[in-house]
N, C-alpha and C positions, 0 to 999 in steps of 0.2 A: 419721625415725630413732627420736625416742619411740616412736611409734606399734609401732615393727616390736619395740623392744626390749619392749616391753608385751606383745607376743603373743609372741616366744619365751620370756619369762619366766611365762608363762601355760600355754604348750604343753607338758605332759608329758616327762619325760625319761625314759625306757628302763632304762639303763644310767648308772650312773654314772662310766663313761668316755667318757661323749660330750664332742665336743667343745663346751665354750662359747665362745663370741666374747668378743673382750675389751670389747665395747658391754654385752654382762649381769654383769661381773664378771670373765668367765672369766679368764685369764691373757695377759698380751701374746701377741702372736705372735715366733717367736725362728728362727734359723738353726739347722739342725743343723753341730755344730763341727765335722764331718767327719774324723768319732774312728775312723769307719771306712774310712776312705781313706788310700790308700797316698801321703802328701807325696811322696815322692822320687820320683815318676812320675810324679806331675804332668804336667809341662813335655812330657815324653817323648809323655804321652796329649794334652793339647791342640795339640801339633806334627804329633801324626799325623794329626787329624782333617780328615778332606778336609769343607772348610765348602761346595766347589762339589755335593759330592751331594749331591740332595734326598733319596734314599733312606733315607741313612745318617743325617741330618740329622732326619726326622722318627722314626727309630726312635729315636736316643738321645735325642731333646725327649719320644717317649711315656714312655719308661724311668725319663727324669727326671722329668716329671709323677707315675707311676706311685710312683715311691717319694717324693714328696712328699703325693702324695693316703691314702698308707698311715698316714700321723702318725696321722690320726683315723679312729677305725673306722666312723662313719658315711660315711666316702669311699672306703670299701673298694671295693666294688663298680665304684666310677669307677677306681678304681686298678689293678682286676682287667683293667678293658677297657683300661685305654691297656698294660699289658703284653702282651695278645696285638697290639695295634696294634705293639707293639714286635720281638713274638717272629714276624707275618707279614711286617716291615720286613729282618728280620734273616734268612726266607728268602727273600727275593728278591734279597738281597744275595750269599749263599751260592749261589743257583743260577747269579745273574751266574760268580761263580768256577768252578760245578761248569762251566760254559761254555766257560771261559778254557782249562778241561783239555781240550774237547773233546767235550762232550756238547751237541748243541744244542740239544736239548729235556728237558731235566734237569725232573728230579716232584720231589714235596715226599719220596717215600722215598729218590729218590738224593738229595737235597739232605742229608736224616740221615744215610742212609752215609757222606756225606763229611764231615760231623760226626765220626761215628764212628771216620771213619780220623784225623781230625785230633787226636780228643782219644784215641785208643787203646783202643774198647771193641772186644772183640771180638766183640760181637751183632751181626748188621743189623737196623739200625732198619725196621719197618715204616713209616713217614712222617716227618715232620718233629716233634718233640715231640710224638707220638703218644699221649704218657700223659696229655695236659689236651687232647684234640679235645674229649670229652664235657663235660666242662667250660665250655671256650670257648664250646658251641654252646648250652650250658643259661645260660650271663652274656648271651650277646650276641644270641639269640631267646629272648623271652616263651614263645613256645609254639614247641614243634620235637616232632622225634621221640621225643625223650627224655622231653615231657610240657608241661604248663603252670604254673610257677612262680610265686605271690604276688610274688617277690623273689629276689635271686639265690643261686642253689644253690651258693655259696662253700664250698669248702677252705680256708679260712685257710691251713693248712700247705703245701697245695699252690700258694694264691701264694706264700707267701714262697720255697717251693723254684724255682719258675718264675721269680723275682725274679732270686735269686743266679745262675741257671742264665744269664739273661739277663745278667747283669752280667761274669761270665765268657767268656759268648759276643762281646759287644759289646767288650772286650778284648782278643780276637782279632781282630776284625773291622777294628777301628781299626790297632793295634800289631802283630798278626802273635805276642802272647804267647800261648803257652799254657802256663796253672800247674802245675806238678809238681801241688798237692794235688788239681787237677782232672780229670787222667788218672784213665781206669777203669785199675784192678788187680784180676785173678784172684783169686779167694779160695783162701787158702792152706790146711794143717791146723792153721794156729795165729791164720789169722781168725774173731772171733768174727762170726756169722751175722747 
């Protein structure tokens, strides 16, 4: 452990919002107080959770890595990938249901449409979260079509949008809610653009 603290205390730092360990100084490690979570639901959300799906089960374990690994921005990237682990967990789960309607071979664009009716957009979706494919495909291959990366071609903004999207979605998926503020609404002549 000297040894290693010696060489991270050695090794250059970037940014100064990296994370240090609390072995170099850096600050304990702490729990987030869960200032952004709804207490009175609680109970409600861990009664619904069926613990017999594996499905369900490794989607909300990526989700919950995924915003644990966002604390520190050098684990961005690890955080980036376990939310698509989360966001392809979450269609597989939705096409089981698009199933249950009746479709026996449900695609990741009907799996969005049914998205779409559930949360009340009135677009059809071309695929399932179709606005981070390029994305996903530039985090999770080095080299693809879209080229060769040093590192990952990160959005910040668009994880954190895919984040909350995901936290909303898996809310659904457990409990059957869906948020008033989460429904699309039409733009009106007194929505600003």
């Amino acid at each position: 452990m000297d040894e290693f603290a010696a060489f991270v205390k050695r090794a250059p730092l970037y940014r100064g919002d990296m994370h240090r360990p609390p072995l170099i100084g850096g600050l304990p490690y702490s729990h987030d107080d869960g200032s952004r979570l709804e207490h009175e639901r609680q109970l409600e959300i861990f009664n619904c959770i069926d613990v017999s799906d594996p499905l369900l089960i490794r989607g909300l374990g990526a989700l919950i890595r995924s915003i644990m690994l966002e604390q520190f921005t050098e684990f961005l990237e690890n955080s980036a990938m376990s939310l698509y682990v989360a966001m392809e967990a979450s269609m597989e789960i939705v096409k089981e249901m698009v199933r249950a309607e009746g479709n026996e071979n449900p695609t990741a664009k009907g799996a969005g449409r049914f998205l779409d009716r559930i949360f009340g957009c009135e677009r059809e979706a071309e695929g399932y979260f179709e606005e981070y494919y390029e994305d996903r495909i530039k985090i999770i291959h080095p080299a693809s079509h879209f080229g060769v990366f040093p590192g990952a071609a990160l959005g910040v903004d668009d994880v954190w949008g895919l984040r909350r999207s995901l936290i909303h979605l898996y809310d659904f998926l457990v409990t059957g809610n869906v948020k008033e503020e989460m429904k699309w609404r039409p733009k009106t002549a007194t929505t600003p653009e």
